[in-house]
C-alpha positions in Angstrom: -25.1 -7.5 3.9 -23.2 -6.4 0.7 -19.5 -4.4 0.3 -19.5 -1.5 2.0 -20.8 0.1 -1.3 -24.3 -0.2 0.1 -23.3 2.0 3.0 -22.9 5.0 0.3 -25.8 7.2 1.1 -28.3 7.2 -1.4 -27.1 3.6 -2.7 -30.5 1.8 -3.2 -30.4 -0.9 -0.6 -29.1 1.8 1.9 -32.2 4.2 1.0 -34.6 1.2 0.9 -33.7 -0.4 4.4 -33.2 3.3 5.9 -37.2 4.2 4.6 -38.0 0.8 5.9 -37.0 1.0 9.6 -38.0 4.9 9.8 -41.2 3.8 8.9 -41.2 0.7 11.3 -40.0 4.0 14.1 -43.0 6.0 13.0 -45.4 2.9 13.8 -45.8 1.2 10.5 -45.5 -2.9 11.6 -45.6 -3.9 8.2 -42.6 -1.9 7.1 -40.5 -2.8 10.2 -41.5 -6.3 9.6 -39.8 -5.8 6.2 -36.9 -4.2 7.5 -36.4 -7.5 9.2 -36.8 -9.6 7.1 -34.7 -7.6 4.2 -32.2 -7.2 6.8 -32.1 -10.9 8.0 -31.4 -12.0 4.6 -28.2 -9.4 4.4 -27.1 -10.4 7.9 -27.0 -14.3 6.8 -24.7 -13.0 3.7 -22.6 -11.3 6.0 -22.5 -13.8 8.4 -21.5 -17.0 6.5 -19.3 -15.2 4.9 -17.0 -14.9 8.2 -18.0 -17.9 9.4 -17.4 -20.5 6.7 -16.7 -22.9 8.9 -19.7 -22.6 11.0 -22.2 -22.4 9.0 -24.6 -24.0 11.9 -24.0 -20.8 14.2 -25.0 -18.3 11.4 -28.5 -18.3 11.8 -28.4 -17.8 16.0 -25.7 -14.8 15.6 -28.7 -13.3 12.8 -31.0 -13.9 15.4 -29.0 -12.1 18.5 -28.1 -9.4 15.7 -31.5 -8.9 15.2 -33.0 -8.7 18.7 -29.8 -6.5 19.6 -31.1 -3.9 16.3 -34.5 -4.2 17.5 -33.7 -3.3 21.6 -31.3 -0.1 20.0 -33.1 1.0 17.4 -34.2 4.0 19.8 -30.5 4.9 19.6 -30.5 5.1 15.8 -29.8 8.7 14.5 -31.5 9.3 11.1 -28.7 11.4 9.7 -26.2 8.4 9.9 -25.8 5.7 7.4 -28.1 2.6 8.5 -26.3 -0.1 7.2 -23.0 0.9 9.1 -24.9 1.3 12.5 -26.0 -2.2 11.6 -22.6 -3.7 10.7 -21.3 -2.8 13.8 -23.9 -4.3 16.2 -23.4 -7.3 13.7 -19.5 -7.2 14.6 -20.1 -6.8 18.2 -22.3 -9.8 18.0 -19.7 -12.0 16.2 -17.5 -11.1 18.4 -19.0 -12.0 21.6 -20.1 -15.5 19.4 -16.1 -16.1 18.8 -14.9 -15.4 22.1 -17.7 -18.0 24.2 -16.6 -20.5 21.4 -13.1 -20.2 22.0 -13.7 -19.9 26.1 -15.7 -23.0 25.9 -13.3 -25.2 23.3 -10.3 -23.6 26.0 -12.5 -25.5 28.7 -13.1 -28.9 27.2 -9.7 -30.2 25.8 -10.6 -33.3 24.1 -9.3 -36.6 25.1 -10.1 -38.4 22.3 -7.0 -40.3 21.8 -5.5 -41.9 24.8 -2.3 -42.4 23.1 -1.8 -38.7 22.3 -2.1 -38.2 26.5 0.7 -40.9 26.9 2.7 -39.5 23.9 4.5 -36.2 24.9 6.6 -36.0 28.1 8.3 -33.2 30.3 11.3 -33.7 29.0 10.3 -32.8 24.9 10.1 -29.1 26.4 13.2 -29.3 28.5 15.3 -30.9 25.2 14.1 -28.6 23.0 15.1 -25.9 25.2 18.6 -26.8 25.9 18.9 -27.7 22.1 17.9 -24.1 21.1 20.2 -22.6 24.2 22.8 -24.7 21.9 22.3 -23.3 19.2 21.8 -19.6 20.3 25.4 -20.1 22.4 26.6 -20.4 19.0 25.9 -17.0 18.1 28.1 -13.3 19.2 26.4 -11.6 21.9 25.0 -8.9 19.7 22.7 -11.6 17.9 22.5 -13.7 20.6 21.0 -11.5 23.5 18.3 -9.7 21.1 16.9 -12.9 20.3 16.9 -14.3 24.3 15.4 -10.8 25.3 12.8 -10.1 22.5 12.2 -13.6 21.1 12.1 -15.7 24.2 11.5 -13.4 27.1 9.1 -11.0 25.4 10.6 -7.8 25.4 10.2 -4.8 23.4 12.9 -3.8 21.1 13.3 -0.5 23.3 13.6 -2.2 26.6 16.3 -4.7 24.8 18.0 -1.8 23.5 18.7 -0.2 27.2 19.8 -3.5 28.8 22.0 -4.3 26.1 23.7 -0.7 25.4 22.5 -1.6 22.0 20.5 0.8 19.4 17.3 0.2 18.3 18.6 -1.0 15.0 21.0 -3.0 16.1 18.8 -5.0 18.3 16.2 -5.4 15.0 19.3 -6.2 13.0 20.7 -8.5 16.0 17.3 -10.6 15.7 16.7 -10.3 12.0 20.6 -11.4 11.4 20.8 -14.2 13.8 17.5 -15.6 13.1 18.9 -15.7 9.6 21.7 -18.2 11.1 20.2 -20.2 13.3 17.6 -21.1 10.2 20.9 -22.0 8.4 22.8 -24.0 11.0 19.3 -26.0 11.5 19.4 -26.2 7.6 22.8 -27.8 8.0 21.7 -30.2 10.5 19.2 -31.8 8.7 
């Protein structure tokens, strides 16, 4: 599909898809068949464009895209841009695609290199934490407790605020301040 310039009613490839499919709605199988293929060929563009890096999953998302425009086209409402009603069910479709890929690559944790599974230990974490509790001891309390509360226990700036005594602002300028100091002492110690 092209910029959203081709959503502008009366824009040519809007009009021409839009005649297309009513046609297609009205019975004409040679005019839906173009609609499918016109809008195939827009879908790919759209497509690969998002998914540069898996190029080999662009034609099965056209295909879903297509059989999900073809079950819904009932629900298409004449009076409404075309290529917008189709962007979205392509979205929703490219969606759904991203989130099985990433549920799936969450399952199946490669263990390619047996030395990476020997290589990290427990105690990495447990250093690094006492190392940053260190460094954050080194702070006053008015830097020191926005960045435990928002940074490192997750939060909100309000909610640090009230268990502090501090203001809004001061919490966002606790953070931003000591942030600023720990980057400097680790600066310091490399």
């Amino acid at each position: 599909m092209k910029p959203l310039s081709d959503q502008q009613p009366g824009h040519p490839a809007e009009e021409r898809l839009r005649a297309l499919l009513l046609a297609g709605l009205d019975g004409d199988a040679a005019a839906y068949r173009d609609f499918l293929s016109e809008l195939s060929a827009r879908l790919r563009a759209y497509l690969r464009k998002r998914l540069m890096h898996m190029q080999d999953d662009v034609e099965d998302i056209v295909q879903e895209t297509l059989l999900a425009v073809h079950n819904a086209r009932h629900t298409y409402r004449a009076d409404q841009p075309l290529t917008a009603w189709v962007y979205a069910i392509a979205r929703y479709k490219l969606m759904d695609f991203l989130r099985a890929r990433s549920r799936r690559e969450a399952l199946n944790d490669p263990l390619d290199d047996e030395h990476d599974l020997f290589a990290a230990s427990d105690e990495e974490p447990a250093q690094a934490r006492r190392d940053v509790g260190a460094l954050l001891d080194q702070l006053p309390d008015k830097q020191r407790l926005p960045i435990m509360h928002v940074k490192l226990q997750g939060m909100s700036v309000a909610e640090t605020a009230e268990l502090t005594g501090l203001s809004e602002s001061a919490v966002k300028v606790g953070i931003h301040r000591g942030l600023k100091a720990l980057a400097a002492r680790i600066r310091e110690k490399l």
